[in-house]
N, C-alpha and C positions, 0 to 999 in steps of 0.2 A: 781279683778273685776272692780274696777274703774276705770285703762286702757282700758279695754273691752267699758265701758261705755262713755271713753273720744272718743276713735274712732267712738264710732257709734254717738255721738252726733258731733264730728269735722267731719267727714267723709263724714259717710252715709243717717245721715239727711238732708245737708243743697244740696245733690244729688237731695233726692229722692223730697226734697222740688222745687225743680227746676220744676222738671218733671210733680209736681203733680199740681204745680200750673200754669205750661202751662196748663194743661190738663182740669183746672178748670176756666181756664179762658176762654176759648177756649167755655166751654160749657156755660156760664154766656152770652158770649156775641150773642153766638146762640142762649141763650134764649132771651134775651133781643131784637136782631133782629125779632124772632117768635111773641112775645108778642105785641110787634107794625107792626106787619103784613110786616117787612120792608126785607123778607129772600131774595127778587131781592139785595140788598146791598152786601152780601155774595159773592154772582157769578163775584163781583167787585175788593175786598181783595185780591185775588190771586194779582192783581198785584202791590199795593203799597207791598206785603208780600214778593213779590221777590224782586221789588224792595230793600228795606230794607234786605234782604238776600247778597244780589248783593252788595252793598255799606257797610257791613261788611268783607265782603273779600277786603276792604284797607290793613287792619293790614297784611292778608297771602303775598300782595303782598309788605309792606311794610319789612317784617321778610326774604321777599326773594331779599331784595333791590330793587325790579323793579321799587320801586315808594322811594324818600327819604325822604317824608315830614309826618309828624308827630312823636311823642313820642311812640312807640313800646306797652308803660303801656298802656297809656291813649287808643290808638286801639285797644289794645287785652280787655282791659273792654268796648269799644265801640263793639267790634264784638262780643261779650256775647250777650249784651244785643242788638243788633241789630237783631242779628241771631236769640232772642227768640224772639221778638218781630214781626216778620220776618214770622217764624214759627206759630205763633200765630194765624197770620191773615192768610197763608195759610190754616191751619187746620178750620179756621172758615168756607174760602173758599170752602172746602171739602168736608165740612159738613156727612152728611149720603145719598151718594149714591151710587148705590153697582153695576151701570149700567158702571162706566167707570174705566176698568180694570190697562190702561195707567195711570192714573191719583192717583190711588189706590197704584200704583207702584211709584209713584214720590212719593207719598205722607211717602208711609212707608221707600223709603231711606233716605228721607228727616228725619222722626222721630229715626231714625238709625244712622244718623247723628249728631243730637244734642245727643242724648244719649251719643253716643262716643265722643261727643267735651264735653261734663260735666264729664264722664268718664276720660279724660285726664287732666282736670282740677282739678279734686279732686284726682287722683292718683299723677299726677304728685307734687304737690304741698304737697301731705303726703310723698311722698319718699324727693324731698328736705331737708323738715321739720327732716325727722327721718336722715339722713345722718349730716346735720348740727350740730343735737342734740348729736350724737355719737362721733362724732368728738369733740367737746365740751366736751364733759365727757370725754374722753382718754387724750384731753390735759390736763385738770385739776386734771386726774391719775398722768401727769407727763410723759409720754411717749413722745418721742422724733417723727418728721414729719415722718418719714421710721419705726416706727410700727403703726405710727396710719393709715399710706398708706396700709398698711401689713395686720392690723388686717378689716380694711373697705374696703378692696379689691371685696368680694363678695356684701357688700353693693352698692359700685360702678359700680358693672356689674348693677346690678340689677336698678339702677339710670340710667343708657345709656339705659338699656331696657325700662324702662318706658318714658324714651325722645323719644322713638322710636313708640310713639301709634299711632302717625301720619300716619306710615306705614298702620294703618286703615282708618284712616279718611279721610288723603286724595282720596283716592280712593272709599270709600263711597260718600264723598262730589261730584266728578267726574260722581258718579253713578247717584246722585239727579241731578245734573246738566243736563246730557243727556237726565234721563227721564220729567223732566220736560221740558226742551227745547221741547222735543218732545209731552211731552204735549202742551206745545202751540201750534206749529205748527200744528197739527191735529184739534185745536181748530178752531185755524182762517180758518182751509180750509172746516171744517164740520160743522160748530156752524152756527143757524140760526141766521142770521144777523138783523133779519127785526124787 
């Protein structure tokens, strides 16, 4: 049972803590907008939120080399928290309204997204974690490189497949992207100006 217990509290707490303290935060500061009558600010958020969305994707373009400057660590912890912070203020932006269907849609790829970039982070770094640890304990059985390759073979599959959650994400991330593009756009051409 205490393995049971190391995984949910290594795991799937410090997930769901992610998640819940977006979601908590998100509504503090819609209170706190409400409360001083200030909810015009809101309608504002959307765009330092993309912004800060927008300027965490350094790290994607850094990891694909298009860009060479920075440390790989130091942007993939800046694009966490860029992206939740990002997130934050879009959802403030959001708020409760149920009149704009487009935006409803940006909004939920967008929270689809971060779920699956926390989801990749917490999976991927438990499979690390447990392949290292196995490997570790076989060497210290005594077993020579060619059975510990041998016997962590299916581990290893299973390590390439969890490198591979991208194959969601990015194309999720692609999806928030369009429809929010497209939420703007509609914005500027429909939204009363005056």
């Amino acid at each position: 049972m205490p393995r049971a217990a190391s995984l949910i509290s290594r795991e799937v707490l410090p997930f769901a803590a992610w998640l819940l303290a977006l979601a908590l935060a998100a509504l503090l500061v819609d209170a706190v907008l409400h409360h001083f009558d200030q909810v015009w600010v809101g309608r504002w958020l959307g765009i330092p939120g993309v912004a800060l969305i927008l300027a965490s994707l350094h790290y994607s373009l850094r990891k694909r080399k298009i860009v060479t400057r920075g440390n790989p660590v130091t942007l993939l912890r800046r694009h966490e928290y860029m992206a939740w912070a990002g997130s934050l203020l879009v959802l403030v932006h959001a708020g409760i309204h149920f009149n704009a269907v487009l935006a409803w849609l940006a909004l939920l790829a967008m929270l689809v997204n971060v779920a699956s970039g926390l989801t990749g982070k917490f999976l991927l770094a438990r499979a690390r974690t447990r392949l290292i640890d196995a490997r570790a304990r076989l060497t210290a059985q005594g077993l020579d490189a060619a059975a510990i390759d041998e016997r962590l073979h299916r581990d290893s599959l299973t390590m390439d497949l969890v490198r591979k959650w991208r194959v969601v994400h990015v194309p999720i991330t692609l999806a928030f992207a369009v429809l929010a593009t497209a939420h703007l756009v509609s914005t500027a051409l429909f939204w009363d100006w005056q």
